[in-house]
PDB file of N, CA, C and O in Angstrom:
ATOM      1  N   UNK A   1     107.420  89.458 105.272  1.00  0.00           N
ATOM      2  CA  UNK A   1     107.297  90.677 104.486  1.00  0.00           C
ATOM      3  C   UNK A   1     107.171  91.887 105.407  1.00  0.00           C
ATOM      4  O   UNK A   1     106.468  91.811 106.414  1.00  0.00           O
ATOM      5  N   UNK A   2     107.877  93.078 105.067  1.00  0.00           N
ATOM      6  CA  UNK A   2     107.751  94.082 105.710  1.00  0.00           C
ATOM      7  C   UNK A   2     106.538  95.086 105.240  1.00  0.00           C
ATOM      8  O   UNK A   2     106.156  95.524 104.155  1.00  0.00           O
ATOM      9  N   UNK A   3     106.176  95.211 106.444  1.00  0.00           N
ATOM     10  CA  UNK A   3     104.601  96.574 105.733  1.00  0.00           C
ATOM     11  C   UNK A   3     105.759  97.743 105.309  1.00  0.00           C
ATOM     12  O   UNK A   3     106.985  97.785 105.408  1.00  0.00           O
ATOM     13  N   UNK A   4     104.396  98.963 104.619  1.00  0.00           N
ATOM     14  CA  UNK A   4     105.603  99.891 104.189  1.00  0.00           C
ATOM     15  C   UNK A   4     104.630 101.128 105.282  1.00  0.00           C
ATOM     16  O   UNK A   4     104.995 102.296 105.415  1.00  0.00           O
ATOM     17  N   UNK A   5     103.324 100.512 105.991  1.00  0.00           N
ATOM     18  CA  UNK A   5     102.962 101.681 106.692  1.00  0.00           C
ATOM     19  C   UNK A   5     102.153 100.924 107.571  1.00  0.00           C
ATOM     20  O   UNK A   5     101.896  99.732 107.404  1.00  0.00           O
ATOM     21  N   UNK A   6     101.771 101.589 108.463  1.00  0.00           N
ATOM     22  CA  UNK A   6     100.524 101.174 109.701  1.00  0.00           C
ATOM     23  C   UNK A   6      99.439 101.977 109.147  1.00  0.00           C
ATOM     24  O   UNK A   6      99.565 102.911 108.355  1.00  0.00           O
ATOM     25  N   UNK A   7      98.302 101.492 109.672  1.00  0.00           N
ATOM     26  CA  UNK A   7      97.043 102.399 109.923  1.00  0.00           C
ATOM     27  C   UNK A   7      97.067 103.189 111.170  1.00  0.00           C
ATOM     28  O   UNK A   7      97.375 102.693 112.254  1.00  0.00           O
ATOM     29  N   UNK A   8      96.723 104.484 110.993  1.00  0.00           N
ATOM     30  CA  UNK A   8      96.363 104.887 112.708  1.00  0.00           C
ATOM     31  C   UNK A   8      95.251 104.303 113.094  1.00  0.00           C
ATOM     32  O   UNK A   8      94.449 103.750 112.342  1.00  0.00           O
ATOM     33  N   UNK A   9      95.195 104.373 113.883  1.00  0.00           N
ATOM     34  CA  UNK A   9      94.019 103.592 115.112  1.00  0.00           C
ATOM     35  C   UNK A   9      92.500 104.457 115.037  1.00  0.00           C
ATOM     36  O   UNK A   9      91.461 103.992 115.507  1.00  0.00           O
ATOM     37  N   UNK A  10      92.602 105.902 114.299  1.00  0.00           N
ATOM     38  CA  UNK A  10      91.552 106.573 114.269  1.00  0.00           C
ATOM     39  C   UNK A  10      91.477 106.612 112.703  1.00  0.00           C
ATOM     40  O   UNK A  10      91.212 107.664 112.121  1.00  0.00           O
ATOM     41  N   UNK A  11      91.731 105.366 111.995  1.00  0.00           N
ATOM     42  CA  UNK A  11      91.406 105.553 110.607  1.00  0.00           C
ATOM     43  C   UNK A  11      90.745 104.390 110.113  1.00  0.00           C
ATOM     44  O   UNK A  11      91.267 103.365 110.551  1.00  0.00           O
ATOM     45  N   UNK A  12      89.607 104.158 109.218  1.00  0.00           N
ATOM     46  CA  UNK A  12      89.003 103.153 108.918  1.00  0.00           C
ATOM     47  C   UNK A  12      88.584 102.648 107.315  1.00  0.00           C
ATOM     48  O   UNK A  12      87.589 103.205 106.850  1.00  0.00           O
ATOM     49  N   UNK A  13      89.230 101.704 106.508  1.00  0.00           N
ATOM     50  CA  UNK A  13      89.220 101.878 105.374  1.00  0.00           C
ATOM     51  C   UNK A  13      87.885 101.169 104.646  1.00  0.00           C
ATOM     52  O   UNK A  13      87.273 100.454 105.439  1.00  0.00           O
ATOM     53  N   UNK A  14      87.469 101.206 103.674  1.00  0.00           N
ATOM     54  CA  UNK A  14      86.602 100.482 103.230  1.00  0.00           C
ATOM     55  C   UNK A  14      86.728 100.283 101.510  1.00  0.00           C
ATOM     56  O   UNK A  14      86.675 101.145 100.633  1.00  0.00           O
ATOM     57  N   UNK A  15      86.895  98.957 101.414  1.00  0.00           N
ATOM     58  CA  UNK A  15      87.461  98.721  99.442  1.00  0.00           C
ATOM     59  C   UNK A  15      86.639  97.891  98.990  1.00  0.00           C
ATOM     60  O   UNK A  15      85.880  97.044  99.461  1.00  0.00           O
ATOM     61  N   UNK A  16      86.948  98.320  97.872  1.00  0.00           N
ATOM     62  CA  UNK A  16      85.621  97.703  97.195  1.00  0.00           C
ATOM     63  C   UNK A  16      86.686  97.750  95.510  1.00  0.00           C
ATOM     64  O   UNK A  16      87.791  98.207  95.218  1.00  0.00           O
ATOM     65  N   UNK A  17      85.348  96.839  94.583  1.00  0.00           N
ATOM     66  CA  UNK A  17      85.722  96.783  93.152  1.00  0.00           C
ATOM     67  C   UNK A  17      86.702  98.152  92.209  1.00  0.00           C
ATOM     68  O   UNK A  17      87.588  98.169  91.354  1.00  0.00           O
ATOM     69  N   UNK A  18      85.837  99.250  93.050  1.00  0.00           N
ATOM     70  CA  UNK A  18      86.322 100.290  92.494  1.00  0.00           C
ATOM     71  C   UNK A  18      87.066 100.882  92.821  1.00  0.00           C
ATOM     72  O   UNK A  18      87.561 101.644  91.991  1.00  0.00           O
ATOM     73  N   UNK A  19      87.463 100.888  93.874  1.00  0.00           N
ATOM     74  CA  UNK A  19      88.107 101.973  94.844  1.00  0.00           C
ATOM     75  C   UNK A  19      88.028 101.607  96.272  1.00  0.00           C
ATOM     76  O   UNK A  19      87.490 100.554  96.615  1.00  0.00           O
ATOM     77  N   UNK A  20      88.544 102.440  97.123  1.00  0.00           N
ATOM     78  CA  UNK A  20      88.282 102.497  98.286  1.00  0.00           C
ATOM     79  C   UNK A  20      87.829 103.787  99.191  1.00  0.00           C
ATOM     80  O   UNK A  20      87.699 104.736  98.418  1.00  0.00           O
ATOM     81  N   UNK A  21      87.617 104.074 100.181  1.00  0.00           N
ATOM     82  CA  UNK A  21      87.356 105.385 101.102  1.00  0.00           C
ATOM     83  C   UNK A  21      88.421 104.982 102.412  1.00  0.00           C
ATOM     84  O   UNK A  21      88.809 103.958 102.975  1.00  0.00           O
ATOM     85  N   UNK A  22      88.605 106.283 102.501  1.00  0.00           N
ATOM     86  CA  UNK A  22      89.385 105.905 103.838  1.00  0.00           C
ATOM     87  C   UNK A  22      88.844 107.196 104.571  1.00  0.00           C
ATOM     88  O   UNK A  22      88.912 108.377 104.231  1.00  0.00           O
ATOM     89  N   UNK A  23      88.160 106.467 105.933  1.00  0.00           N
ATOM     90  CA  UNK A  23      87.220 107.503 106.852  1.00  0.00           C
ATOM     91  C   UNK A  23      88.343 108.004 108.236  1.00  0.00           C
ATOM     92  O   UNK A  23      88.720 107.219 109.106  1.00  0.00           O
ATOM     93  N   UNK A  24      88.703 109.380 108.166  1.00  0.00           N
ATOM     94  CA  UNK A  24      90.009 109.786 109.683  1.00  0.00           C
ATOM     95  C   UNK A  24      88.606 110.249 110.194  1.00  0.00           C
ATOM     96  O   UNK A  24      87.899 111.086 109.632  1.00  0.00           O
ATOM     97  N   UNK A  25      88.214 109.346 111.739  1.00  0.00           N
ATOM     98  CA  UNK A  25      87.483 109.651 112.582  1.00  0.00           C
ATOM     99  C   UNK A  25      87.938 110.461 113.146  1.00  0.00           C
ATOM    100  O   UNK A  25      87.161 111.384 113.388  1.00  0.00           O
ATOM    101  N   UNK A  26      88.977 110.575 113.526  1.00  0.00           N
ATOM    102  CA  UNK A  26      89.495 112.474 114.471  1.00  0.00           C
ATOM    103  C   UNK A  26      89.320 113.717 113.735  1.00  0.00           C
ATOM    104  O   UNK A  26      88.959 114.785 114.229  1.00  0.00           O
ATOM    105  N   UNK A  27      89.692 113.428 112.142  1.00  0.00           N
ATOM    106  CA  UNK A  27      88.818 114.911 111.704  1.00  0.00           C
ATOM    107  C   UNK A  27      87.903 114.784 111.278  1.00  0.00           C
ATOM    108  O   UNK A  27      87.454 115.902 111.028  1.00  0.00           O
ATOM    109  N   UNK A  28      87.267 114.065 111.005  1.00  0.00           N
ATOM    110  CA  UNK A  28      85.751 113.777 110.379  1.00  0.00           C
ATOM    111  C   UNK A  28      86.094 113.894 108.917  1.00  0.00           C
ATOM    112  O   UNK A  28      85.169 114.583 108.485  1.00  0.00           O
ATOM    113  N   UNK A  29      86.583 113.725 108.300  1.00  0.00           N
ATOM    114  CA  UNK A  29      86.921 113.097 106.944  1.00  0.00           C
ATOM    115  C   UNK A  29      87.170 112.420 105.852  1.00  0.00           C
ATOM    116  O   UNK A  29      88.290 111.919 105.754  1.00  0.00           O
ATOM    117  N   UNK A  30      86.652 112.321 105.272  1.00  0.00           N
ATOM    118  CA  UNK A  30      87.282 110.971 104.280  1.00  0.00           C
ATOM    119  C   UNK A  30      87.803 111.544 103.129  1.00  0.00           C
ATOM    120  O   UNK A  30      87.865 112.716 102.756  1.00  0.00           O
ATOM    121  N   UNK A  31      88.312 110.077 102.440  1.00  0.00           N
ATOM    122  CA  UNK A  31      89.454 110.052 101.583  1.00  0.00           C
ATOM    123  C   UNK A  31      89.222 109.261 100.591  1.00  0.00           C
ATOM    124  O   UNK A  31      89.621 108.119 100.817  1.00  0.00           O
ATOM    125  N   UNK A  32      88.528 109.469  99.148  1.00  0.00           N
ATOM    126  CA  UNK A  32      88.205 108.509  98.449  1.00  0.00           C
ATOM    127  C   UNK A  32      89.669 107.969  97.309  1.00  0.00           C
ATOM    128  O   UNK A  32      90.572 108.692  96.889  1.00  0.00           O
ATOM    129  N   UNK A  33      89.484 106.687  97.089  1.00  0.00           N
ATOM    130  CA  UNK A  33      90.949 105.988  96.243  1.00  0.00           C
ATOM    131  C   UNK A  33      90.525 105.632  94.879  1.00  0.00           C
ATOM    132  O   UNK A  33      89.447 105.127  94.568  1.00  0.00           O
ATOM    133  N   UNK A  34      91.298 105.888  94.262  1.00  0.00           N
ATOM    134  CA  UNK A  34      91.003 105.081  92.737  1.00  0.00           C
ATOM    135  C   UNK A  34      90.965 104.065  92.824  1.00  0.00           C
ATOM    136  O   UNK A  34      90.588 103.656  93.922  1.00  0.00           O
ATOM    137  N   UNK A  35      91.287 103.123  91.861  1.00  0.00           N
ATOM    138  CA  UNK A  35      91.726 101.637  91.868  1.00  0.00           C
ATOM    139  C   UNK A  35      93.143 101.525  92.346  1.00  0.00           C
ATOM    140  O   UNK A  35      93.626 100.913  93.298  1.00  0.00           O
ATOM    141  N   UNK A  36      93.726 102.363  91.328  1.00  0.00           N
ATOM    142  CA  UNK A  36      94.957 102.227  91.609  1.00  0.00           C
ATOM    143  C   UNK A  36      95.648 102.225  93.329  1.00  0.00           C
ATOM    144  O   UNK A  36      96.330 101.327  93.822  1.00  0.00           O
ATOM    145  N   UNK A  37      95.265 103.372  93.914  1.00  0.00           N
ATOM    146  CA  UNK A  37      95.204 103.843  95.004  1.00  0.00           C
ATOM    147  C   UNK A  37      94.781 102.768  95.927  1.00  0.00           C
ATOM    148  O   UNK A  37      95.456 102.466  96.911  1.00  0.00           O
ATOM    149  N   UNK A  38      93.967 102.344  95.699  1.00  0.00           N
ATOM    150  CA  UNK A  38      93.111 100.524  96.185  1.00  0.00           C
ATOM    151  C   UNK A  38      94.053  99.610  96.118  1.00  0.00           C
ATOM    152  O   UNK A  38      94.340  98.878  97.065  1.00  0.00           O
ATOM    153  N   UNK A  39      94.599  99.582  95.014  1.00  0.00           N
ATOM    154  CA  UNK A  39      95.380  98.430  95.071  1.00  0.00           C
ATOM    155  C   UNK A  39      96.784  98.445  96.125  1.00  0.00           C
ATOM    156  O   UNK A  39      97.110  97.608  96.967  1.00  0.00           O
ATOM    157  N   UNK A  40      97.526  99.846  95.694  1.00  0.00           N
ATOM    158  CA  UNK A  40      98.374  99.805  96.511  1.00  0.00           C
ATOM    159  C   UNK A  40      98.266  99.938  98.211  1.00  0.00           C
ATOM    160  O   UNK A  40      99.110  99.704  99.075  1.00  0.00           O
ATOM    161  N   UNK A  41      97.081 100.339  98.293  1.00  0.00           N
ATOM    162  CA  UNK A  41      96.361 100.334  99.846  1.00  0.00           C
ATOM    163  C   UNK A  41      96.446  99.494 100.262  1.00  0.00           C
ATOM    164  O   UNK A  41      96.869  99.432 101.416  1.00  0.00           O
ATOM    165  N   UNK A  42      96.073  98.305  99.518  1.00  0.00           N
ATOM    166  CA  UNK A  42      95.359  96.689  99.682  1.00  0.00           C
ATOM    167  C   UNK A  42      97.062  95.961  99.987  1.00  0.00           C
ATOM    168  O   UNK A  42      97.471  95.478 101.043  1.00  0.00           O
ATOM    169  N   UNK A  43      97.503  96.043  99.201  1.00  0.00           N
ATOM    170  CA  UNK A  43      98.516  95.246  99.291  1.00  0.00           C
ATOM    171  C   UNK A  43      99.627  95.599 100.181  1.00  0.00           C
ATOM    172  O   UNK A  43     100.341  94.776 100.753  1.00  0.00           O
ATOM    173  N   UNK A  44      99.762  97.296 100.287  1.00  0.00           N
ATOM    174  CA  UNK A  44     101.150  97.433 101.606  1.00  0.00           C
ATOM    175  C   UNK A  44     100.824  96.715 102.721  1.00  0.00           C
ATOM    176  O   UNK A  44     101.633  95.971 103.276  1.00  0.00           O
ATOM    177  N   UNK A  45      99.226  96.951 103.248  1.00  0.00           N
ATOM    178  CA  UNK A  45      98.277  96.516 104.297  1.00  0.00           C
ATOM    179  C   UNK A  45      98.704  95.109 104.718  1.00  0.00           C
ATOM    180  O   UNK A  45      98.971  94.631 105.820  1.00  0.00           O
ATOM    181  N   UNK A  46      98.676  94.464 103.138  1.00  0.00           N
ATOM    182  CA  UNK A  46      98.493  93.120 103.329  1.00  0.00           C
ATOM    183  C   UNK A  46     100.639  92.532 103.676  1.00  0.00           C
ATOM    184  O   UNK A  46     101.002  91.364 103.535  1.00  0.00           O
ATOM    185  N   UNK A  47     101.424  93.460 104.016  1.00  0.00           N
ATOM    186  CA  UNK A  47     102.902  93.229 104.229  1.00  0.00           C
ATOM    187  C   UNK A  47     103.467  93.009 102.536  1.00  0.00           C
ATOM    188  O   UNK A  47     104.396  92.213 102.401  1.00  0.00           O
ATOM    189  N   UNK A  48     102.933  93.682 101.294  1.00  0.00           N
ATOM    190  CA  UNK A  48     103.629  93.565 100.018  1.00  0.00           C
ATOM    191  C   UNK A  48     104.823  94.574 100.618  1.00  0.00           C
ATOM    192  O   UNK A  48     104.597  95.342 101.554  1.00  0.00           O
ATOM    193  N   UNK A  49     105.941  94.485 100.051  1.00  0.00           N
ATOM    194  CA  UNK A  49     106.997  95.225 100.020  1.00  0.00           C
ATOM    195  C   UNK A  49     106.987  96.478  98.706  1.00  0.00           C
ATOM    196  O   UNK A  49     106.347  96.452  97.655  1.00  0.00           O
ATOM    197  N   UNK A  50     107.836  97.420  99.162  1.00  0.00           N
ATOM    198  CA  UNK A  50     107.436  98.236  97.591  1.00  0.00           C
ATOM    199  C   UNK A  50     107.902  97.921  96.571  1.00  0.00           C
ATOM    200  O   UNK A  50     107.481  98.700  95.715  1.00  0.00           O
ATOM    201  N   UNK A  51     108.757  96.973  96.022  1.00  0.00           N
ATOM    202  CA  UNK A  51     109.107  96.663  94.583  1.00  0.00           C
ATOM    203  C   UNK A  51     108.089  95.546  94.260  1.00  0.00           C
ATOM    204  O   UNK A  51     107.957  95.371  93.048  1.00  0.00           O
ATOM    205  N   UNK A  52     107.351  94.763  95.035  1.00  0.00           N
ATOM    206  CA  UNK A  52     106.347  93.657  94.879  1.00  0.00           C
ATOM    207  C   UNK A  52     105.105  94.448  94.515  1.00  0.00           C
ATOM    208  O   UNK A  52     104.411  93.986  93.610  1.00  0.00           O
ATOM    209  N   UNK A  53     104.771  95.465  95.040  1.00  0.00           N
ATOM    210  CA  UNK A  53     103.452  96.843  94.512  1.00  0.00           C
ATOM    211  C   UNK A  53     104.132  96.994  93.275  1.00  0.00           C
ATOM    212  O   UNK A  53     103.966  96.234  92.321  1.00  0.00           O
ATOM    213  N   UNK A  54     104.969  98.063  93.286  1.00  0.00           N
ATOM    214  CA  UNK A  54     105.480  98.652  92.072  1.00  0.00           C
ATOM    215  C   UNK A  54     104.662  97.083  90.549  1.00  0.00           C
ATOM    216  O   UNK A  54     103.687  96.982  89.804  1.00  0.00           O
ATOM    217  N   UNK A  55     106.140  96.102  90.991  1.00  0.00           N
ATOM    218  CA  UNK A  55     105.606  95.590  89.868  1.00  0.00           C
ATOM    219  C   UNK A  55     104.659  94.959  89.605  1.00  0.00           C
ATOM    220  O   UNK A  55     104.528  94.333  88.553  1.00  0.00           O
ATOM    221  N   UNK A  56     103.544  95.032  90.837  1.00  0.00           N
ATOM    222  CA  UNK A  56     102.038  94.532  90.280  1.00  0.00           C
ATOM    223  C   UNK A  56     101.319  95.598  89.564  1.00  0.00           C
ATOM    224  O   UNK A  56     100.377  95.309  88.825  1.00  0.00           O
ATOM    225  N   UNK A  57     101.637  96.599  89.707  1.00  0.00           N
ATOM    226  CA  UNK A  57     100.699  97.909  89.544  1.00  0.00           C
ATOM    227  C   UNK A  57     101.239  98.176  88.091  1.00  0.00           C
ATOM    228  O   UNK A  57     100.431  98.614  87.272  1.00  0.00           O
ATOM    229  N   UNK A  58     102.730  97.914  87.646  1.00  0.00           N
ATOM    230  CA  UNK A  58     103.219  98.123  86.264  1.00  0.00           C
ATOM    231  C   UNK A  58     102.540  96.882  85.449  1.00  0.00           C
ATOM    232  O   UNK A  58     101.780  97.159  84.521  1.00  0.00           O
ATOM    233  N   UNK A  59     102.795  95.552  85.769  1.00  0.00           N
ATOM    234  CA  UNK A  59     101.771  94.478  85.073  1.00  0.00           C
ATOM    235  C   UNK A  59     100.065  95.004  84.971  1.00  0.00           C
ATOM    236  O   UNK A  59      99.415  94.981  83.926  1.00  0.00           O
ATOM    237  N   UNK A  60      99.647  95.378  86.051  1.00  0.00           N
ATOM    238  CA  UNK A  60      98.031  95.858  85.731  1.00  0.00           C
ATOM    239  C   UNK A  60      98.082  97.152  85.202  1.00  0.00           C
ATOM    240  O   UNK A  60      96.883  97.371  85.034  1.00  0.00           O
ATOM    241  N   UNK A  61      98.478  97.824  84.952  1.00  0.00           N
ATOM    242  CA  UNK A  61      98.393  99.966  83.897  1.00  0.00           C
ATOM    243  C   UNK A  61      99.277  99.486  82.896  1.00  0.00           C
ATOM    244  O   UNK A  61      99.265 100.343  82.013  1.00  0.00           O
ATOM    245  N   UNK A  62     100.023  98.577  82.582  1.00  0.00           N
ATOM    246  CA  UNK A  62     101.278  98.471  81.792  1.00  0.00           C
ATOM    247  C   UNK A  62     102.205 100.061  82.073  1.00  0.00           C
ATOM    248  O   UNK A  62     102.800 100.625  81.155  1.00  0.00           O
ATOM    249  N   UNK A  63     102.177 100.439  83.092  1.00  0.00           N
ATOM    250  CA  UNK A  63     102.893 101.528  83.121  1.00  0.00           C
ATOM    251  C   UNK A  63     104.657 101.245  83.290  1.00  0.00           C
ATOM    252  O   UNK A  63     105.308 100.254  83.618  1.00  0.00           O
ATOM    253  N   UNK A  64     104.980 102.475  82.938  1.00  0.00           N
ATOM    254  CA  UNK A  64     106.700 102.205  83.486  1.00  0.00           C
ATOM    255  C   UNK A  64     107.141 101.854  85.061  1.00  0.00           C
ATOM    256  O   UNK A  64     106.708 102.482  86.027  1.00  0.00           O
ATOM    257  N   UNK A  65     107.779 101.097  85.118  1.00  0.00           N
ATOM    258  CA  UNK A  65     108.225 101.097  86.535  1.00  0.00           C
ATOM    259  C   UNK A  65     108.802 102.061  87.228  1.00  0.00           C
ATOM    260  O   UNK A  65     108.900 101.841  88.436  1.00  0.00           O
ATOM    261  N   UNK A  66     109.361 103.419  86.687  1.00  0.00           N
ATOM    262  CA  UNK A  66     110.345 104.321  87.027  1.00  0.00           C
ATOM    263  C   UNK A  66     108.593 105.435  87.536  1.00  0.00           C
ATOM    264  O   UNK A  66     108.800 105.942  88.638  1.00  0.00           O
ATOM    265  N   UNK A  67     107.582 105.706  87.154  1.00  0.00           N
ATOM    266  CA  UNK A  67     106.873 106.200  87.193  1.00  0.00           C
ATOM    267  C   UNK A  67     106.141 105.797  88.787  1.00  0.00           C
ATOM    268  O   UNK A  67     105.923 106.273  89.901  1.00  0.00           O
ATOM    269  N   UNK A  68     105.920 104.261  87.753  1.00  0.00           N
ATOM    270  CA  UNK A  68     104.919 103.282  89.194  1.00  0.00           C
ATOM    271  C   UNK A  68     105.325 103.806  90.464  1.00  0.00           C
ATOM    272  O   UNK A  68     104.508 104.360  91.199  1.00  0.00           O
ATOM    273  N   UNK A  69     106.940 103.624  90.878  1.00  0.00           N
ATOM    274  CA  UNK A  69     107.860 103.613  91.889  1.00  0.00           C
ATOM    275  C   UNK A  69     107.250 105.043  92.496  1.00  0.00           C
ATOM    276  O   UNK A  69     106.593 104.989  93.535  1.00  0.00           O
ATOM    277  N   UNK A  70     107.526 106.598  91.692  1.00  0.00           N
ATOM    278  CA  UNK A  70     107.369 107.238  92.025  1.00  0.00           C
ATOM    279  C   UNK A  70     105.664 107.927  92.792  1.00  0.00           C
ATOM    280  O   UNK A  70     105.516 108.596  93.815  1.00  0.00           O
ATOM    281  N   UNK A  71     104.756 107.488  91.937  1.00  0.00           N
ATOM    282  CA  UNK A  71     103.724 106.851  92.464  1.00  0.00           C
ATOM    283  C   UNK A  71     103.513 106.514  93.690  1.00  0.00           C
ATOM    284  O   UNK A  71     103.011 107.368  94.421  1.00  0.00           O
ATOM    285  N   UNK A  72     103.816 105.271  94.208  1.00  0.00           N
ATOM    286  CA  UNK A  72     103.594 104.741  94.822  1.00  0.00           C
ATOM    287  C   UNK A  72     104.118 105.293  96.404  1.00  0.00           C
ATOM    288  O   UNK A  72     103.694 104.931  97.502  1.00  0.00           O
ATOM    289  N   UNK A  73     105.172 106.279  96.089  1.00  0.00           N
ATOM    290  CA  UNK A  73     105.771 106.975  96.953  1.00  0.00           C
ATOM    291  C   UNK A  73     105.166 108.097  97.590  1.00  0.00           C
ATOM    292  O   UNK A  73     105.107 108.464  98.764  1.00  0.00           O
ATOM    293  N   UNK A  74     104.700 108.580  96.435  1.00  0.00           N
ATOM    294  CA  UNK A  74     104.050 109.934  96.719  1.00  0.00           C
ATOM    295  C   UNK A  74     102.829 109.604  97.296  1.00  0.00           C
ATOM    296  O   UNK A  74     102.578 110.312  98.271  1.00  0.00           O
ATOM    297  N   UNK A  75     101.979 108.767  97.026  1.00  0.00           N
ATOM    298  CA  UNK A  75     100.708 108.008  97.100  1.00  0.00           C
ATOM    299  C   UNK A  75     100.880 107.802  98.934  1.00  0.00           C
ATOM    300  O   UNK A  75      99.851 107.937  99.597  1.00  0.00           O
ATOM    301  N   UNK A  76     102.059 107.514  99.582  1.00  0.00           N
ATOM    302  CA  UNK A  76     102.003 106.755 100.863  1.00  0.00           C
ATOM    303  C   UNK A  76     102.830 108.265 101.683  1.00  0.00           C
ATOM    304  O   UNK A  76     102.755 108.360 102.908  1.00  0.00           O
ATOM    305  N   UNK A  77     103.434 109.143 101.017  1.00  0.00           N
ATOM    306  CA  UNK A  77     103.910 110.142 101.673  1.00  0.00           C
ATOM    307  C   UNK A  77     102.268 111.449 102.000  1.00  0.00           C
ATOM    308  O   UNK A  77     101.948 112.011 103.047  1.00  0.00           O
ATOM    309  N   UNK A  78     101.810 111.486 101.045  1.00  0.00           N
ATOM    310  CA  UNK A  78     100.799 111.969 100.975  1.00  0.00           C
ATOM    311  C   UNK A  78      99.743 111.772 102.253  1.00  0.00           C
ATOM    312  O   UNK A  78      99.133 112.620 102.903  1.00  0.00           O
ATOM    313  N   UNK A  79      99.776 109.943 102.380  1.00  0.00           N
ATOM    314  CA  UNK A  79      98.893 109.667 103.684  1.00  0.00           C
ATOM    315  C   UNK A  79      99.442 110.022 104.567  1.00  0.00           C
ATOM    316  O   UNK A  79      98.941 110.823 105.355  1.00  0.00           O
ATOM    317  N   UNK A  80     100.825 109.456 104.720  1.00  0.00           N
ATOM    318  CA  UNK A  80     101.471 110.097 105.852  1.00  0.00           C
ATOM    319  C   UNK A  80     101.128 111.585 106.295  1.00  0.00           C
ATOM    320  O   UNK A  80     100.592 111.915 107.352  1.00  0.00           O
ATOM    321  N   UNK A  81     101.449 112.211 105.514  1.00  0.00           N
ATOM    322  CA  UNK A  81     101.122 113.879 105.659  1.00  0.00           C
ATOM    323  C   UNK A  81      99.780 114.174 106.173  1.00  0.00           C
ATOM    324  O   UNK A  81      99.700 115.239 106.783  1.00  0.00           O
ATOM    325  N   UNK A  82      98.785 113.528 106.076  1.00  0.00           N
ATOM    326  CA  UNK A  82      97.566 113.627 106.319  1.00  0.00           C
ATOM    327  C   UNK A  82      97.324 113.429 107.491  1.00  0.00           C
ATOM    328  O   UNK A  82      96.486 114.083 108.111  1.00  0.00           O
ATOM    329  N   UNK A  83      98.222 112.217 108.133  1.00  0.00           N
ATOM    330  CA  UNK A  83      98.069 111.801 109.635  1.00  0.00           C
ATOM    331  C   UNK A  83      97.192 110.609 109.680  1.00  0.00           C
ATOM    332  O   UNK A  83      96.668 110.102 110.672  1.00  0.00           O
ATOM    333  N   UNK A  84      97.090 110.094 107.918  1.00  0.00           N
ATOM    334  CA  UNK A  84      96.064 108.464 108.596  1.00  0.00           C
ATOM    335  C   UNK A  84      96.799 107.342 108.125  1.00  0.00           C
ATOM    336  O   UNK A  84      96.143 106.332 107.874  1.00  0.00           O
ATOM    337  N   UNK A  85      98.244 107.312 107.926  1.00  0.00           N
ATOM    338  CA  UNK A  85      99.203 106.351 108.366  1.00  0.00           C
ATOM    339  C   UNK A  85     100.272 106.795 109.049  1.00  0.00           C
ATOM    340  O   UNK A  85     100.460 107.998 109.233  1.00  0.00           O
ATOM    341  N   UNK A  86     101.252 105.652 109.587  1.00  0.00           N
ATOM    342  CA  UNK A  86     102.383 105.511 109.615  1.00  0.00           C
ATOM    343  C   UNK A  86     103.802 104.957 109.212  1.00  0.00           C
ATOM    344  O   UNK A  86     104.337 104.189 110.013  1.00  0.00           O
ATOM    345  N   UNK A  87     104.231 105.163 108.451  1.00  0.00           N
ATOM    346  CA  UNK A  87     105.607 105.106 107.470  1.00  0.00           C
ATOM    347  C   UNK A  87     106.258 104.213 108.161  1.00  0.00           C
ATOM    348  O   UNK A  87     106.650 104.667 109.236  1.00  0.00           O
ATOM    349  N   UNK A  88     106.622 102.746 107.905  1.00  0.00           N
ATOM    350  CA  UNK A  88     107.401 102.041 108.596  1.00  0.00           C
ATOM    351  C   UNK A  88     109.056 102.058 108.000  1.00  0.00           C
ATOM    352  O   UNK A  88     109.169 102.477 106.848  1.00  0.00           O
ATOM    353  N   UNK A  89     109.909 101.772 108.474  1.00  0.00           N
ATOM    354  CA  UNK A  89     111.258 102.074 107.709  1.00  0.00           C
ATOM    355  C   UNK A  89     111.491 100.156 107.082  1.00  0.00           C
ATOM    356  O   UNK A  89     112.466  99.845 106.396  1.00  0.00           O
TER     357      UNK A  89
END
């Protein structure tokens, strides 16, 4: 399975039932996650591919897949932008 991102090396996550935090030790910041946000955290991490997220995340919200997708995009472009991942191709 291909990851869809790395962690940087100055980022440290912590998940739980509810959510997760994600602590960027270089700016002193954190980043708190929904569930949702958790889940898809949990699973790119874990080498899910993005149509294997997508359709876990549409089975758990019953949401649309055309939505999920977009989601899930924005959700990992967002970190990117932040500087506490890296976008694998």
């Amino acid at each position: 399975m291909a990851k869809l991102f790395e962690v940087e090396p100055h980022v440290r996550a912590m998940i739980d039932a509810d959510g997760a935090v994600l602590l960027d030790l270089q700016a002193g910041k954190y980043y708190s996650l929904n569930g949702m946000g958790a889940q898809i955290w949990t699973k790119a991490m874990d080498g899910e591919e993005e149509a294997a997220i997508v359709k876990t995340i549409c089975e758990l919200y019953g949401a649309p897949a055309e939505r999920v997708l977009a989601d899930v995009r924005a959700f990992v472009s967002g970190l990117e932008k932040k500087g506490l991942i890296r976008a694998l191709s």
